[in-house]
C-alpha positions as CSV (number, residue, x, y, z in Angstrom):
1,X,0.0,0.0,0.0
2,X,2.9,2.1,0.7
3,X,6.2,3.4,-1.1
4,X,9.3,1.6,0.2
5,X,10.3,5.0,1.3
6,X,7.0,5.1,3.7
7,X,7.5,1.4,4.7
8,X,8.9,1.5,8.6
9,X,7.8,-1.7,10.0
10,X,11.0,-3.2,11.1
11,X,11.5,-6.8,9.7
12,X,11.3,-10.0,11.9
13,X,15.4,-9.6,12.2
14,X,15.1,-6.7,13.0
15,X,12.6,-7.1,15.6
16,X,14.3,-9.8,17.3
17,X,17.5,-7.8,17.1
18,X,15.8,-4.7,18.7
19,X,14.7,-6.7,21.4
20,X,10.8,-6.1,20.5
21,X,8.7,-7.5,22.9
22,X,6.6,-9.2,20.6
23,X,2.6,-11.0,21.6
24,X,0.6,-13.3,19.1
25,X,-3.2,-13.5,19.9
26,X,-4.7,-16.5,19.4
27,X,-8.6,-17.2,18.3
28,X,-10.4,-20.8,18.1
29,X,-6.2,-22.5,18.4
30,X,-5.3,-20.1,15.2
31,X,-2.9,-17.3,15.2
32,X,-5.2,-14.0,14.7
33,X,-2.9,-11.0,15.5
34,X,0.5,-9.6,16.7
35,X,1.3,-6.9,18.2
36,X,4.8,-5.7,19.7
37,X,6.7,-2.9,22.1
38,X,9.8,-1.4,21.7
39,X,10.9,0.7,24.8
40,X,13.0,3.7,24.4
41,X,15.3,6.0,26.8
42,X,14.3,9.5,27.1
43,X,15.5,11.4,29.6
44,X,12.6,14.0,28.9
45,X,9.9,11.5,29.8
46,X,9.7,11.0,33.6
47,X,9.9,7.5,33.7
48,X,12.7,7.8,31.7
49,X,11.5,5.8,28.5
50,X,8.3,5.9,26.1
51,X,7.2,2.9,24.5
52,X,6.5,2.9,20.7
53,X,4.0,0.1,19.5
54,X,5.3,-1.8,16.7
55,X,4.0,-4.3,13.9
56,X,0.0,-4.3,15.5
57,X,-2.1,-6.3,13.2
58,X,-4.7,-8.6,12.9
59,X,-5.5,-11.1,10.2
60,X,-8.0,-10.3,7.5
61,X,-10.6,-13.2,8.4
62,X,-10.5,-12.1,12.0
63,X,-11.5,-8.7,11.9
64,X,-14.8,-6.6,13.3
65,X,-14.4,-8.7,16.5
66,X,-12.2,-6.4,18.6
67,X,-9.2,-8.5,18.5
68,X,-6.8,-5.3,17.6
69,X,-8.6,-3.5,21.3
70,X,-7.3,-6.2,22.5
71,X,-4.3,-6.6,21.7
72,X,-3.9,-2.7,21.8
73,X,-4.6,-3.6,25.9
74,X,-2.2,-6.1,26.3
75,X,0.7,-3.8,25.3
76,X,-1.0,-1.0,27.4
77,X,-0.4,-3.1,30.6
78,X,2.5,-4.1,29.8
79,X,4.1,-0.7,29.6
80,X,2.1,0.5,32.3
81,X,3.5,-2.2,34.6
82,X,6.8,-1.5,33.4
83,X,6.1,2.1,35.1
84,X,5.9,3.7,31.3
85,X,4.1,7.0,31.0
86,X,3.7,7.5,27.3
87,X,3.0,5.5,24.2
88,X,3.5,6.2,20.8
89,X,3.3,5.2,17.6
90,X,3.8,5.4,13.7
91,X,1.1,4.5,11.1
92,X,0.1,5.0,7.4
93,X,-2.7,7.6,6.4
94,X,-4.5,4.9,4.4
95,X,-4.9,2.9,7.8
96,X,-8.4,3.4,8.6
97,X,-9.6,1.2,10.9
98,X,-5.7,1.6,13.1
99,X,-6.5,5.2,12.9
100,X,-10.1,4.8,14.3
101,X,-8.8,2.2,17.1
102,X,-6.1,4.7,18.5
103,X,-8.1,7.7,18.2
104,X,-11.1,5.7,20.5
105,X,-8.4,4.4,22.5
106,X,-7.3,7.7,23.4
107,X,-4.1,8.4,21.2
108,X,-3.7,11.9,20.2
109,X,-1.5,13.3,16.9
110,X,1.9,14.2,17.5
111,X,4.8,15.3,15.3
112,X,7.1,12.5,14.4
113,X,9.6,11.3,17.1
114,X,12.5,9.4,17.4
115,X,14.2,8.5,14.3
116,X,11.3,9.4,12.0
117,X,10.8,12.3,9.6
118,X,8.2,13.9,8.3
119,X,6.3,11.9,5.5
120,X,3.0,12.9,3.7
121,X,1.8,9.0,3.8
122,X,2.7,8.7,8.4
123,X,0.6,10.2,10.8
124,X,2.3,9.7,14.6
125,X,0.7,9.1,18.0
126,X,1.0,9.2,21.4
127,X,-1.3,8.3,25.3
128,X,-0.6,9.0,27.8
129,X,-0.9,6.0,30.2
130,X,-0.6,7.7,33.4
131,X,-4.6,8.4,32.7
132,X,-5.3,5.1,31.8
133,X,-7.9,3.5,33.3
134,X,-7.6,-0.6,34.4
């Protein structure tokens, strides 16, 4: 859907190499969606680190039955309970449904951060977790 140039999923190398933390969810035994966390230092942040959700998605055939809130949840927790205030992330403009499942879930645009740039095909996220509610 994207130019290579707008491509910035990592690979599964480089996933493993980046020390993603990485979640499968399963439905009826099969494999359904992924979903991973990278965590970041930052001395700006006051936990000292922001996570940036990488790779979500869920299979085609699985879709419309809030699997992606799910696993959206699960990587929630597990930065909150890793005492991180702030997650962001990167996602294409032709992402529809991603879009409308951050912007419910309470993610708010941002300008890019980290290592990306500006690109007329990302639009870039962030929550803050300290609101969250369990």
């Amino acid at each position: 859907m994207y130019p290579a140039e707008s491509q910035h999923g990592y690979s599964i190398e480089k996933l493993i190499e980046q020390k993603v933390e990485f979640f499968v969810l399963y439905h009826g035994g099969s494999p359904a969606g992924c979903a991973g966390i990278q965590f970041f230092s930052d001395p700006r942040e006051p936990s000292g680190t922001y996570g940036e959700l990488k790779r979500m998605y869920v299979r085609d055939e699985f879709r419309g039955q809030g699997l992606g809130r799910i696993l959206l949840d699960h990587v929630e927790q597990v930065a909150a309970a890793k005492g991180v205030v702030k997650l962001r992330l990167e996602t294409g403009t032709l992402q529809d449904a991603a879009i409308g499942l951050y912007e419910d879930s309470g993610f708010h645009k941002i300008p890019p951060f980290g290592e990306y740039e500006e690109d007329p095909l990302s639009l870039f996220y962030e929550k803050n977790l300290a609101n969250r509610s369990s």
